[in-house]
C-alpha positions as CSV (number, residue, x, y, z in Angstrom):
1,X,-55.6,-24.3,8.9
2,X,-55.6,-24.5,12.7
3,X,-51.7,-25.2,12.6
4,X,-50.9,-22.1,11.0
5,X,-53.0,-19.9,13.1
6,X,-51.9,-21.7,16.3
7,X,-48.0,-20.7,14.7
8,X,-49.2,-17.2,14.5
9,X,-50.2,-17.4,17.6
10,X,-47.3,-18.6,19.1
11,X,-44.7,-16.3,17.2
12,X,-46.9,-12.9,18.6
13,X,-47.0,-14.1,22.3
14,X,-43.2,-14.8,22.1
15,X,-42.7,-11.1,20.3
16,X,-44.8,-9.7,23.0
17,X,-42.5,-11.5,25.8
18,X,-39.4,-10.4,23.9
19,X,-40.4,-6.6,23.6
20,X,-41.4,-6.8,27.5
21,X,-38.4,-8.3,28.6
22,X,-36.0,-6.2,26.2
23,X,-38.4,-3.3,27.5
24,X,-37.6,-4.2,31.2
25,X,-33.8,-4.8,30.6
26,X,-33.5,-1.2,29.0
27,X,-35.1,0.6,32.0
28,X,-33.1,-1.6,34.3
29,X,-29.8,-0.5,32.3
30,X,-31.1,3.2,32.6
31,X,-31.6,3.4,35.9
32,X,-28.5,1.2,36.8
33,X,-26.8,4.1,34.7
34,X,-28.8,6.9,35.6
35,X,-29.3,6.4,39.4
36,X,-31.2,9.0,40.4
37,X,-31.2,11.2,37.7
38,X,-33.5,8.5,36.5
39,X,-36.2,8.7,38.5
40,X,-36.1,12.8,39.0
41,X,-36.1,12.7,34.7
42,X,-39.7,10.3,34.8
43,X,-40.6,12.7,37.2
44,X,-40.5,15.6,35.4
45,X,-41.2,14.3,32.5
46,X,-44.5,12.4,33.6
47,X,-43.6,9.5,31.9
48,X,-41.6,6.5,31.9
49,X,-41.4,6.1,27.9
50,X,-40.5,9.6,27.1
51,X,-38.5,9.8,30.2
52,X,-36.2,6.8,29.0
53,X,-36.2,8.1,25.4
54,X,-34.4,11.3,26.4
55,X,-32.0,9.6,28.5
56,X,-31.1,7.7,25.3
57,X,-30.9,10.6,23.1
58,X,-28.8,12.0,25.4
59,X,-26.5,9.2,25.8
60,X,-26.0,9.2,22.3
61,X,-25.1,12.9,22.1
62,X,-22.4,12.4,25.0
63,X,-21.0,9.7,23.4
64,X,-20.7,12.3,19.9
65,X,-19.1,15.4,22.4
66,X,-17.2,12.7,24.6
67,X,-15.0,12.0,20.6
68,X,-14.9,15.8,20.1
69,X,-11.9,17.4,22.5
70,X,-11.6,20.6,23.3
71,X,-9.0,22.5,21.2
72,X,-5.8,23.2,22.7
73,X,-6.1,26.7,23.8
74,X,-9.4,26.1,25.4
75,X,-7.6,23.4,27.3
76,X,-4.6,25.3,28.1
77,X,-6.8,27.9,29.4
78,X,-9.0,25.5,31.7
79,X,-6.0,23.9,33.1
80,X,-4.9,27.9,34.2
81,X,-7.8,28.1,35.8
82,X,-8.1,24.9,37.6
83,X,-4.9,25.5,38.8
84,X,-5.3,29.3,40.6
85,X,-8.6,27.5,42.1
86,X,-6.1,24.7,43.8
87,X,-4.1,27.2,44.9
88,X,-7.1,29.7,46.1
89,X,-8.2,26.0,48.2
90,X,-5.7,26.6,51.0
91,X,-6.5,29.8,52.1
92,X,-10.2,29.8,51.1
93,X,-12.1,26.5,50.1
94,X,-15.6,27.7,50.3
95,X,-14.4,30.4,47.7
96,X,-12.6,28.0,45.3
97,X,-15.6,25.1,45.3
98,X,-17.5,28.3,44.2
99,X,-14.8,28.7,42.0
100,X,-14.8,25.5,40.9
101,X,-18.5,24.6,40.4
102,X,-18.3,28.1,37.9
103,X,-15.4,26.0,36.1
104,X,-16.9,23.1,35.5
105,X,-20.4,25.1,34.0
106,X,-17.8,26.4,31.9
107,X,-16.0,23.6,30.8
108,X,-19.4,21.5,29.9
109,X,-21.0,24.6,27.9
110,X,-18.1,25.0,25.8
111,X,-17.8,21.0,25.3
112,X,-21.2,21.1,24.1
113,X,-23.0,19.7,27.5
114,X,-26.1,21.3,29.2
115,X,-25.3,23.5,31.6
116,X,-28.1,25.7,32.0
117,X,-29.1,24.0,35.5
118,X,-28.4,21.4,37.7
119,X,-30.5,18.6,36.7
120,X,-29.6,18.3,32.9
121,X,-25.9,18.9,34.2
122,X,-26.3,16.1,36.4
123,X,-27.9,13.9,33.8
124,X,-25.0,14.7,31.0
125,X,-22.6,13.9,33.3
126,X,-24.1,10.5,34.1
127,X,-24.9,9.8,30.0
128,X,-21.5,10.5,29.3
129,X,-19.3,9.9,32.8
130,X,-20.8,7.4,34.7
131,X,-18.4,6.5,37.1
132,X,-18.5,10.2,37.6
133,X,-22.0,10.9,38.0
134,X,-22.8,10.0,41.8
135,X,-19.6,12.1,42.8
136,X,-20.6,15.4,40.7
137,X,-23.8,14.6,42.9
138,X,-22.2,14.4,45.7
139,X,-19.8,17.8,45.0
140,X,-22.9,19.4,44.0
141,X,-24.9,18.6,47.2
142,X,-22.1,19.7,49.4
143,X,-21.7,23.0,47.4
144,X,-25.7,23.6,48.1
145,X,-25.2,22.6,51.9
146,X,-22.4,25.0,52.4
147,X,-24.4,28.1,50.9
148,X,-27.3,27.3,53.4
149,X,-25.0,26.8,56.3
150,X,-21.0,26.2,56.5
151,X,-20.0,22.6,56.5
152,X,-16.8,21.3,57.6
153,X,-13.4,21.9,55.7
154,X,-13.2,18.1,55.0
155,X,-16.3,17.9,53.1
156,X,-15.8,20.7,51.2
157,X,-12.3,19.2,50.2
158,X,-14.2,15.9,49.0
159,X,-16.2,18.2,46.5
160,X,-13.5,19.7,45.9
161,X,-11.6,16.2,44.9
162,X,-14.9,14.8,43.0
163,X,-15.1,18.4,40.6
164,X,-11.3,17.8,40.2
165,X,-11.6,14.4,38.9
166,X,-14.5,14.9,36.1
167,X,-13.1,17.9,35.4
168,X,-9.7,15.9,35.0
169,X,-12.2,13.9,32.4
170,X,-13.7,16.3,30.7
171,X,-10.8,18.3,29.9
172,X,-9.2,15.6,28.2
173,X,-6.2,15.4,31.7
174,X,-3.1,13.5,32.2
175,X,-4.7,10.8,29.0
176,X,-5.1,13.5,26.9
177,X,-1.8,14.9,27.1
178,X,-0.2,11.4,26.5
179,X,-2.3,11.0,23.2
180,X,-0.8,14.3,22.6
181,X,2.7,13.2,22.7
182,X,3.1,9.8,21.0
């Protein structure tokens, strides 16, 4: 009789090291994904557990909007636009970042994103772009800079080049158009 309880024993204190440890390697993986936008989401959330859980959920629902495309006039139409806020760039890039920054709201309502403020942007873009996330950040921080107090023509071309390449991703860009084709 003392085997079997000494069994029991043993199996719940190696469940309870497994659940800590695949505990601690999911919050590590968040906040590797996350960066910041993990800790600013336990923040305002007030708690770690319901913090990571909507992280999760929303990874999973970028992964569903990243297989949906937008449909071709929708695309054809964002590409217009991104293009006339290129060319506005030259003779005024404070007004085409603001330009731009619009676009991209744009682009991630009608994909399905949340674009209601900065923060859930920022954390949709890191669920579902994550090699994109710290330079939306970045773009974003600039564009807030600028509207306080001009900043230099080089930083606002880096935005700029960091909206240009998620927006590259999240309308489908030079990829999509290939899958197109063949």
């Amino acid at each position: 009789m003392q085997t079997w309880m000494i069994i029991v024993i043993v199996l719940l204190v190696l469940l309870a090291a497994g659940w800590v440890i695949y505990d601690r390697l999911r919050s590590k993986r968040l906040q590797q994904r996350f960066g910041p936008v993990y800790g600013e989401t336990v923040s305002v959330m007030g708690n770690r557990r319901r913090a990571e859980a909507e992280l999760q959920r929303r990874e999973i629902n970028a992964q569903q909007l990243r297989a949906r495309p937008l449909n071709a006039t929708d695309r054809e139409a964002f590409l217009s636009q991104w293009k006339r806020c290129q060319a506005r760039f030259v003779d005024d890039p404070s007004g085409a970042l603001d330009d731009a920054n619009e676009l991209m709201v744009q682009v991630m309502r009608k994909r399905g994103y949340a674009a209601d403020n900065l923060h859930e942007r920022t954390t949709d873009i890191a669920a579902g772009y994550p090699h994109q996330a710290s330079r939306y950040r970045q773009a974003c921080e600039i564009l807030e800079r600028h509207r306080s107090s001009p900043v230099s023509t080089d930083n606002l071309r880096t935005a700029f080049l960091n909206y240009r390449d998620l927006f590259d991703d999240l309308v489908g860009g030079y990829d999509e158009k290939l899958k197109r084709a063949s």
